[in-house]
LOBA-687141 format. One line per field, with one value per atom (N, C-alpha, C): residue number from 1; residue in one letter; atom name; x, y, z. Coordinates in steps of 0.2 Angstrom, whole numbers, plus 5000, padded with zeros to 4 digits. Each point is the difference from the previous one (the first is absolute). Example, Ala and Ser with C-alpha at 12.3 -4.5 7.8 and 13.67 -1.06 7.14 Angstrom:
// residues 2
i	(1,1,1,2,2,2)
aa	(a,a,a,s,s,s)
at	(N,CA,C,N,CA,C)
xx	(5066,4996,5004,4998,5004,4996)
yy	(4972,5006,5006,5005,5006,5005)
zz	(5039,5000,5000,4996,5001,5003)
// end
This chain:
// residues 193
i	(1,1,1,2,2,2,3,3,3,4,4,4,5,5,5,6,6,6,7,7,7,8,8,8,9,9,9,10,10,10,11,11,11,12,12,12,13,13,13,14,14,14,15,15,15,16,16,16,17,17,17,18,18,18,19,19,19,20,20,20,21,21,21,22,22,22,23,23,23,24,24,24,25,25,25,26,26,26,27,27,27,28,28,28,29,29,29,30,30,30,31,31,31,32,32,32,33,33,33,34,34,34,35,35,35,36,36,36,37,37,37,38,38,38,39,39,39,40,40,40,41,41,41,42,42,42,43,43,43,44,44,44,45,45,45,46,46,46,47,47,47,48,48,48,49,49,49,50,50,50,51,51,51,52,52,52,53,53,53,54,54,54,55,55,55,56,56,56,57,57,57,58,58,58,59,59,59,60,60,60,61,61,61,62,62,62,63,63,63,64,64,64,65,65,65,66,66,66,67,67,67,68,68,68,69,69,69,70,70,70,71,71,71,72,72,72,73,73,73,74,74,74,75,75,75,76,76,76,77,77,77,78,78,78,79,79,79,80,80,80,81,81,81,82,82,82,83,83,83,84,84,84,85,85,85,86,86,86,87,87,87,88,88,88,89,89,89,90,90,90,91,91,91,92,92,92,93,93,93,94,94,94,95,95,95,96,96,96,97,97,97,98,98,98,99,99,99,100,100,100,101,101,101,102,102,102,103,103,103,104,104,104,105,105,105,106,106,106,107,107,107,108,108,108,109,109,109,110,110,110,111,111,111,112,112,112,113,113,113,114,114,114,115,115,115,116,116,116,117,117,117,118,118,118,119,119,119,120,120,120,121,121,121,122,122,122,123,123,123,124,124,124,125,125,125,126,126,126,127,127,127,128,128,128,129,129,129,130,130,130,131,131,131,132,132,132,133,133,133,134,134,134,135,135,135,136,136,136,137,137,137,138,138,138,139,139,139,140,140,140,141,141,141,142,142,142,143,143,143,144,144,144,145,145,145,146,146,146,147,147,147,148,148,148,149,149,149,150,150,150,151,151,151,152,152,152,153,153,153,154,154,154,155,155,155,156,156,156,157,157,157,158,158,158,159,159,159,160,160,160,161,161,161,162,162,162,163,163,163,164,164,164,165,165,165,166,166,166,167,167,167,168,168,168,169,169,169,170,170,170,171,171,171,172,172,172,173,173,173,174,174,174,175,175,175,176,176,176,177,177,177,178,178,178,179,179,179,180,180,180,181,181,181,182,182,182,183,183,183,184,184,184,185,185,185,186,186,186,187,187,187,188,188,188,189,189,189,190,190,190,191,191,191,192,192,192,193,193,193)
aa	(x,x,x,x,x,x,x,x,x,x,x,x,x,x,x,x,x,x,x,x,x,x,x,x,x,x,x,x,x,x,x,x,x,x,x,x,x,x,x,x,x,x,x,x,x,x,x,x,x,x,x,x,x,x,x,x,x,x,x,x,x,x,x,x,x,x,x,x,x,x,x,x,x,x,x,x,x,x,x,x,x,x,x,x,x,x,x,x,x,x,x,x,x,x,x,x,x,x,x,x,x,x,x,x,x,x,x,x,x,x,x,x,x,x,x,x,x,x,x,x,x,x,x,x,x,x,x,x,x,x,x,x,x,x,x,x,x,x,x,x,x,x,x,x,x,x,x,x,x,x,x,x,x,x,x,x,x,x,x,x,x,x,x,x,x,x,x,x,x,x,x,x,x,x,x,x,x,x,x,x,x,x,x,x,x,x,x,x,x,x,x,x,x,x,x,x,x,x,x,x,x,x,x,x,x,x,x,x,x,x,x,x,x,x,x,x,x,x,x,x,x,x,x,x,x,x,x,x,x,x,x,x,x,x,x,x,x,x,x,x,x,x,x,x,x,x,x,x,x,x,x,x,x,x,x,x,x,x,x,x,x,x,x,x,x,x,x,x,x,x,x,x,x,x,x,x,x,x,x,x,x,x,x,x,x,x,x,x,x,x,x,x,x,x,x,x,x,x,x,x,x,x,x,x,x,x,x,x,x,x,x,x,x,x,x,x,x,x,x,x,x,x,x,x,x,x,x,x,x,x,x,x,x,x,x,x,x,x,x,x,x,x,x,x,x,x,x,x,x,x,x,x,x,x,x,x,x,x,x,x,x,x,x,x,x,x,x,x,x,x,x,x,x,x,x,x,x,x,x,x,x,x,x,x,x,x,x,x,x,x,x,x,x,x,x,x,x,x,x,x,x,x,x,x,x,x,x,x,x,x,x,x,x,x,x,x,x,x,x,x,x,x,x,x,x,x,x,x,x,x,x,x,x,x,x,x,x,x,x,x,x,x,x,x,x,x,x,x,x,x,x,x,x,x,x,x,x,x,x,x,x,x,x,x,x,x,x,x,x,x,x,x,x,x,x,x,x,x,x,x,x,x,x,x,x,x,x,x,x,x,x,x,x,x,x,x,x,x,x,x,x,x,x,x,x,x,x,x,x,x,x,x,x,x,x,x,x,x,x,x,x,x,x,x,x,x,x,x,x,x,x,x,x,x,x,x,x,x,x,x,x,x,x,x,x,x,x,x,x,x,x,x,x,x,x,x,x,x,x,x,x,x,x,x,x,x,x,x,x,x,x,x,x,x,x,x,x,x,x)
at	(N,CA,C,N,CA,C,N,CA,C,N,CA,C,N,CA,C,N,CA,C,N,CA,C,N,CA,C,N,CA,C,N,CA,C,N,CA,C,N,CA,C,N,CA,C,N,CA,C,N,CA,C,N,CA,C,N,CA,C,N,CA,C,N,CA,C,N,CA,C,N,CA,C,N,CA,C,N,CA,C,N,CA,C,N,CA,C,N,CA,C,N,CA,C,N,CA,C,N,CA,C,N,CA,C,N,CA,C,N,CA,C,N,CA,C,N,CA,C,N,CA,C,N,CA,C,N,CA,C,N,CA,C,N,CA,C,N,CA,C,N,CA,C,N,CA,C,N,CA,C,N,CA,C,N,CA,C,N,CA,C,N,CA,C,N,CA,C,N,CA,C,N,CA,C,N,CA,C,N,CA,C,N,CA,C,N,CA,C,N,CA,C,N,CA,C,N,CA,C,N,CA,C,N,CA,C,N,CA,C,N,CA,C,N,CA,C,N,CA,C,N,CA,C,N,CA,C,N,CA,C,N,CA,C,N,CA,C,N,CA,C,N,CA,C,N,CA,C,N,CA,C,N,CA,C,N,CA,C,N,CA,C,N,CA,C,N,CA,C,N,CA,C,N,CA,C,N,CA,C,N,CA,C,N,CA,C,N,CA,C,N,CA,C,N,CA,C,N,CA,C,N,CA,C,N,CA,C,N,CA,C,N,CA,C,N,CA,C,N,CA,C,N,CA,C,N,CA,C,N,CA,C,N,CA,C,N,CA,C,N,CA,C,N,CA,C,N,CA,C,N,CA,C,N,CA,C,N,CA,C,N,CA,C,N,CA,C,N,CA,C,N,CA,C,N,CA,C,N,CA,C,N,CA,C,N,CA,C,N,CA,C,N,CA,C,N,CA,C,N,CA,C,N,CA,C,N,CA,C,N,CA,C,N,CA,C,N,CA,C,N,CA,C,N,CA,C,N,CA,C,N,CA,C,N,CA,C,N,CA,C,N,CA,C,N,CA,C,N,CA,C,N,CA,C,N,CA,C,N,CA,C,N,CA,C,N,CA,C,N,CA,C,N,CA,C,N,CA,C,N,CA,C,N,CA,C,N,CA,C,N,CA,C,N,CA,C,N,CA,C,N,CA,C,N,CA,C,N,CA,C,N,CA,C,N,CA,C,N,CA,C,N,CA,C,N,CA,C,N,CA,C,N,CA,C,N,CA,C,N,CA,C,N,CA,C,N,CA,C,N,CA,C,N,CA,C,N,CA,C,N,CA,C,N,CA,C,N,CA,C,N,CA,C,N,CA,C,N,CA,C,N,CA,C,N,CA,C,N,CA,C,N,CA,C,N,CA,C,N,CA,C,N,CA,C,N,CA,C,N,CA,C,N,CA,C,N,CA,C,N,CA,C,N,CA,C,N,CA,C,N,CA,C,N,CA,C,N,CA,C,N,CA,C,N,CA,C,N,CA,C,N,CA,C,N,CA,C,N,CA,C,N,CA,C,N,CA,C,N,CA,C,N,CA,C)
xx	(5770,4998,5001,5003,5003,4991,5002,4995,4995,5003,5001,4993,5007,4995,4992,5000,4994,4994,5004,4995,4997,5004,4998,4996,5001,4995,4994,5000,4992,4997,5004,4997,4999,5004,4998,4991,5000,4996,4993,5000,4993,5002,5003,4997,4998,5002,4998,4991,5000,4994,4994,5002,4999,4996,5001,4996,5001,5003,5002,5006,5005,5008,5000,5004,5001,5006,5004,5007,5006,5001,5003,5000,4994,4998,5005,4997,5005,5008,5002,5008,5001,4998,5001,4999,4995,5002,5008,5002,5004,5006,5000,5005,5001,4994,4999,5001,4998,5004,5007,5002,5006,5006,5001,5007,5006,5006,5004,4997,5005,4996,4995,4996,4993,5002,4997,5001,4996,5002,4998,4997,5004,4994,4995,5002,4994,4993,5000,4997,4994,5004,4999,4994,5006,4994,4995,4999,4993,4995,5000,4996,4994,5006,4994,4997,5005,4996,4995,5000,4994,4994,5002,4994,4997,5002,4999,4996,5000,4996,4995,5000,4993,4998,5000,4997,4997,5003,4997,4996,4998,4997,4992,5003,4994,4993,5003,4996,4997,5000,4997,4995,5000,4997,4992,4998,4991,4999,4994,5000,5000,4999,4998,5006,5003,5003,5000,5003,5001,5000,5007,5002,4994,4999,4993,4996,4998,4994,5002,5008,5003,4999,5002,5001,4992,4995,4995,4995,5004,4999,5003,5008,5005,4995,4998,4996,4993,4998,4993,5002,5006,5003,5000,5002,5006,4991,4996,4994,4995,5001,4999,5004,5003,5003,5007,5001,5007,5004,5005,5007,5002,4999,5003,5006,5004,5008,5002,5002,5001,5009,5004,5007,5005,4995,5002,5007,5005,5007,5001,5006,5003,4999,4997,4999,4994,4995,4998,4999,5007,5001,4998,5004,5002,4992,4997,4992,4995,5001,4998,5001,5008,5003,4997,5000,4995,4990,5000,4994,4996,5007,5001,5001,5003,5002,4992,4998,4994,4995,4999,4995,5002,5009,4998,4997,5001,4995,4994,4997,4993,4996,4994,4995,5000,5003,5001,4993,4997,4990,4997,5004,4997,5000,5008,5003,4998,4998,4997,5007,5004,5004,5005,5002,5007,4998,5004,4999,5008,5005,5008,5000,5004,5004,5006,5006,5007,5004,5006,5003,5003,5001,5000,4993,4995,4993,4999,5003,4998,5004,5006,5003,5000,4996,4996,4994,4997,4995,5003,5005,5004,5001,5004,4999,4995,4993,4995,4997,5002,5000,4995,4994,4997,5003,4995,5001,4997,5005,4998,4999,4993,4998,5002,5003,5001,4995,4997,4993,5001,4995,5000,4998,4996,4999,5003,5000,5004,5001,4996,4999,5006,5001,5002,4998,4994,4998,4998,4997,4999,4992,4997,4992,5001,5002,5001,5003,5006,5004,4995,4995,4997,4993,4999,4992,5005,5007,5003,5001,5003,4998,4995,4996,4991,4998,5002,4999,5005,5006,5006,4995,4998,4998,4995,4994,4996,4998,5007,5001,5003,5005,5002,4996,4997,4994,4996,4997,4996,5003,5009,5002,5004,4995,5001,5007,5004,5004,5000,5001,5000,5005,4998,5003,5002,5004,5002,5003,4993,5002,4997,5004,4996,4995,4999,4996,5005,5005,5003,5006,5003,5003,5007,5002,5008,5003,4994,5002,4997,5005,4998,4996,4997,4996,5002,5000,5003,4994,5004,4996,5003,4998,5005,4999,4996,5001,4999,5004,5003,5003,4999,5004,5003,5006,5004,5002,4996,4999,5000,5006,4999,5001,4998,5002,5003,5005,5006,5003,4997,5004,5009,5000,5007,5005,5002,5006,5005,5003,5004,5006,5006,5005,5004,5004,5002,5006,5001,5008,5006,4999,5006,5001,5005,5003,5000)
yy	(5659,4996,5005,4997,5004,5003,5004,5003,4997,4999,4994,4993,4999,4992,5002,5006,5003,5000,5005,5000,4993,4996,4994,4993,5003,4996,5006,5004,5003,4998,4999,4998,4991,4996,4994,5000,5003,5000,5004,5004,5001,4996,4996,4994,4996,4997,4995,5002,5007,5000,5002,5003,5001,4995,4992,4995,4997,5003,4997,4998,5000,4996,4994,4996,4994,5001,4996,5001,5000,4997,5003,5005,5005,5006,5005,4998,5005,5001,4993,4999,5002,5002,5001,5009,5002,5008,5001,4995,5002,5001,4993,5003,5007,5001,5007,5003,5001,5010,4996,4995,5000,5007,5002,5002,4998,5004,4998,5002,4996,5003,4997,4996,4996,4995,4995,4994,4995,5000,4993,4993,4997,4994,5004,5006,5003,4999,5003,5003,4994,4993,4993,4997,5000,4998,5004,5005,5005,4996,4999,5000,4994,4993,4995,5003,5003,5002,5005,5003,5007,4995,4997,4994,4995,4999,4996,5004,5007,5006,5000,5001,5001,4994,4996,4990,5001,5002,5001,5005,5007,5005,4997,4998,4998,4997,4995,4996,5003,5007,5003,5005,5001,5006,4997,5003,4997,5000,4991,4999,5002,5006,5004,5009,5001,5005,5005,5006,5005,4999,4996,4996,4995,4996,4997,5002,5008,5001,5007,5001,5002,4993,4995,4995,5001,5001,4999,5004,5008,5005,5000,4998,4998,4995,4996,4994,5005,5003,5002,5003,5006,5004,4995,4998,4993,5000,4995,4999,5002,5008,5005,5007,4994,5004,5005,5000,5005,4997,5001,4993,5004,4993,5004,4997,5003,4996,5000,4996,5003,4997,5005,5001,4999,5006,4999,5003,4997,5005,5001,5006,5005,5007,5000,5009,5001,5006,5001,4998,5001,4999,4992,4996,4994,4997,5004,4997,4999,5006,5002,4995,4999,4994,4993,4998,4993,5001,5007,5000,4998,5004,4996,4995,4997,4992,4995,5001,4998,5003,5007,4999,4998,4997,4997,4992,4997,4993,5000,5005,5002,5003,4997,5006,5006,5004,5007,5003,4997,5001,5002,4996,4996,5005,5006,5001,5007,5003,5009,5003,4997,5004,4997,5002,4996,5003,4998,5001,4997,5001,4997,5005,4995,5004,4996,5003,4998,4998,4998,4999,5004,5008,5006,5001,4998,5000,4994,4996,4994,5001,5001,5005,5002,5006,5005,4997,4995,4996,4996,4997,4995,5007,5003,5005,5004,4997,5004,5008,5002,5005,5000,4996,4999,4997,4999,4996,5007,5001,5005,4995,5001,4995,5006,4997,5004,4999,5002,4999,5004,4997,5002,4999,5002,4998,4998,4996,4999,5004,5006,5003,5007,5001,5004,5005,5003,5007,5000,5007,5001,4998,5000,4999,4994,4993,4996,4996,5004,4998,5001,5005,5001,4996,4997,4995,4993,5000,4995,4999,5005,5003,4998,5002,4997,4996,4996,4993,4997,5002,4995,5003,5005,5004,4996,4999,4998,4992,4998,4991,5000,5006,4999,5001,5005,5002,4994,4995,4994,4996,4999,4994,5005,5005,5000,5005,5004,5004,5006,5004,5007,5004,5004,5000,5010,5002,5007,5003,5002,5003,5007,5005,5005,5001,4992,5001,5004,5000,5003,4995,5001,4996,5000,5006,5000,4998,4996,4997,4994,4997,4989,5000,4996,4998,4997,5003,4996,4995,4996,4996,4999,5007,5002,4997,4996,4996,4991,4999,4992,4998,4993,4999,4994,5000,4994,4994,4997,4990,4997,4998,4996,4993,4995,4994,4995,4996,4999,4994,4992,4995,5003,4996,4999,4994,5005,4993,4997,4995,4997,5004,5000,5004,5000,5002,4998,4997,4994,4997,5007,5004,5001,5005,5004,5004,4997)
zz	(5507,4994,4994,4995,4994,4995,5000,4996,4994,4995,4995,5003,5005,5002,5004,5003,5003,4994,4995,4993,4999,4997,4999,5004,5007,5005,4998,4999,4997,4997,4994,4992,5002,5002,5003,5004,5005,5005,4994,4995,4996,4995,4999,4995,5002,5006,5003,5003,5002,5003,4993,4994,4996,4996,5003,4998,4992,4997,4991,4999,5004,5001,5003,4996,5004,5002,5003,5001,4996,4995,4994,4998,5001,4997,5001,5008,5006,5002,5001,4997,4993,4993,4996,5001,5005,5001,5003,5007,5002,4996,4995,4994,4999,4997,4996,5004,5007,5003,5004,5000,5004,4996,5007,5000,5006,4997,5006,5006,5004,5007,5002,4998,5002,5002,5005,5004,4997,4993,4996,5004,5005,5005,5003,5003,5003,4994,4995,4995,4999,4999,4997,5007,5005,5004,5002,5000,5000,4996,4994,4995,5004,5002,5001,5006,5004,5008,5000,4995,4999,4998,4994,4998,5005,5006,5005,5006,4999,5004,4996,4996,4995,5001,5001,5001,5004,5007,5006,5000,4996,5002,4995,4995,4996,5005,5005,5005,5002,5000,5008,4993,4995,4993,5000,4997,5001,4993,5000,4994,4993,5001,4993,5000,4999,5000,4994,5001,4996,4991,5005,4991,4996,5005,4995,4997,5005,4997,4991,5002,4996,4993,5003,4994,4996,5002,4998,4994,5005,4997,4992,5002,4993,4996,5002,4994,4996,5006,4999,4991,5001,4995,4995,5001,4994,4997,5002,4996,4997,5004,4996,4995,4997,4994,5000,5008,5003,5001,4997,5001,5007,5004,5006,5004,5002,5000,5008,5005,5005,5001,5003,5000,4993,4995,4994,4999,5001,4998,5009,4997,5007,4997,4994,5000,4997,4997,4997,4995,4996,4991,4999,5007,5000,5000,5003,5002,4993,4995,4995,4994,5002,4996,4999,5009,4999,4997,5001,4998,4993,4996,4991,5001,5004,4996,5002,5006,5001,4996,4995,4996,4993,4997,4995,5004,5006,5000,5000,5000,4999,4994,5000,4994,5001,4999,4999,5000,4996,5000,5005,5006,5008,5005,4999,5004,4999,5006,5001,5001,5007,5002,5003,5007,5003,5006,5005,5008,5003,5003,5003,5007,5003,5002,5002,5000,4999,5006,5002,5004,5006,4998,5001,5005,4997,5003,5005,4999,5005,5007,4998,5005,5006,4996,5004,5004,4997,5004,5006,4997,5005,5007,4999,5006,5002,4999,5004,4995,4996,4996,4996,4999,4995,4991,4998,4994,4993,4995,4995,4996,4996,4992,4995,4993,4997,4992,4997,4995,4994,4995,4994,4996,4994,4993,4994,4997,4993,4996,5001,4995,5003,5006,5004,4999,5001,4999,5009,4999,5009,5002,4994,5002,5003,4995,5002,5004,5003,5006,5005,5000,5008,4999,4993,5000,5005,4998,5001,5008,5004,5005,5003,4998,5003,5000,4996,5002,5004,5000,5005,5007,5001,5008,5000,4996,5003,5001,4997,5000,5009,5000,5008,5004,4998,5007,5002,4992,5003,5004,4999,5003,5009,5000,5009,5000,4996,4999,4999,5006,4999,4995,4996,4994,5000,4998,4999,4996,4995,4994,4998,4997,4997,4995,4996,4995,4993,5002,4992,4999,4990,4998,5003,5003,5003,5006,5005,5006,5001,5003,5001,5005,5000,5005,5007,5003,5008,5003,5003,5007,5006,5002,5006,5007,5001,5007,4998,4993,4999,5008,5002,5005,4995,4997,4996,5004,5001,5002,4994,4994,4995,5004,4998,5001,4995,5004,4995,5003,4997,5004,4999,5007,5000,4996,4995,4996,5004,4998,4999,4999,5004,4999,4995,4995,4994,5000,4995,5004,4997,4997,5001,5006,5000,5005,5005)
// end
């Protein structure tokens, strides 16, 4: 198998298990890394058949999962004043980017801090590696990165997630034994391709 198309069944297989792609999305990465040398049908039919394994694995997951109780922890944020973003972008900068654009929709008044983590980060959870949150103040100073910090930690800790942090402003927060069960009806395949 050509190198290229290997990459590409990767990147297929964590978006798909990654739980925020629909089939479009996915096909629309293929675009994006094809090179020569890849086996374009191959590529195409992967996408429904990966989505059709998640359908099936879903069945056997228990009711309430990682990701839910992450969903929850993310709201708890949201309510309390922390724009909290999950699969915001594919890099840091990109995270920080959506970060602005969700505090011009908000009262600025409302908002303490910020809490994301990115595509790079979801990733890294999709293969078992834990989940990095990345946090902060409006104001960016360090005091209030790590008041901001303390609060994301002990939002996680209530929602049942072991959290690993050293309390200062220069390191993200991990939740290093996420097991990544998103749940994600299966769509409708798209007519084109």
């Amino acid at each position: 198998m050509h190198e290229v198309t290997r990459h590409i069944l990767t990147a297929i297989e964590t978006q798909v298990w990654g739980g925020f792609a629909d089939p479009s999305d996915v096909y629309q990465t293929i675009e994006d890394l094809l090179e020569d040398g890849a086996d374009v049908p191959l590529l195409r039919a992967a996408v429904m058949t990966e989505f059709k394994k998640k359908e099936i694995a879903e069945a056997t997951w228990p009711a309430s999962t990682d990701c839910d109780r992450l969903n929850a922890l993310f709201q708890e944020l949201n309510e309390g004043g922390i724009i909290a973003l999950q699969n915001a972008g594919y890099t840091m900068s990109d995270g920080h980017s959506d970060v602005g654009e969700e505090l011009q929709r908000r009262d600025r008044g409302s908002v303490k801090g910020y809490c994301f983590y990115h595509g790079q980060d979801l990733e890294r959870a999709v293969a078992g590696a834990g989940l990095l949150l990345a946090y902060g103040d409006l104001r960016n100073t360090s005091e209030g990165k790590i008041e901001i910090g303390k609060a994301v930690k002990a939002a996680a800790e209530r929602h049942d997630f072991e959290v690993l942090w050293e309390g200062t402003h220069n390191r993200r927060i991990e939740l290093p034994n996420i097991d990544w069960k998103r749940r994600r009806k299966l769509p409708r395949p798209p007519r084109s391709l």
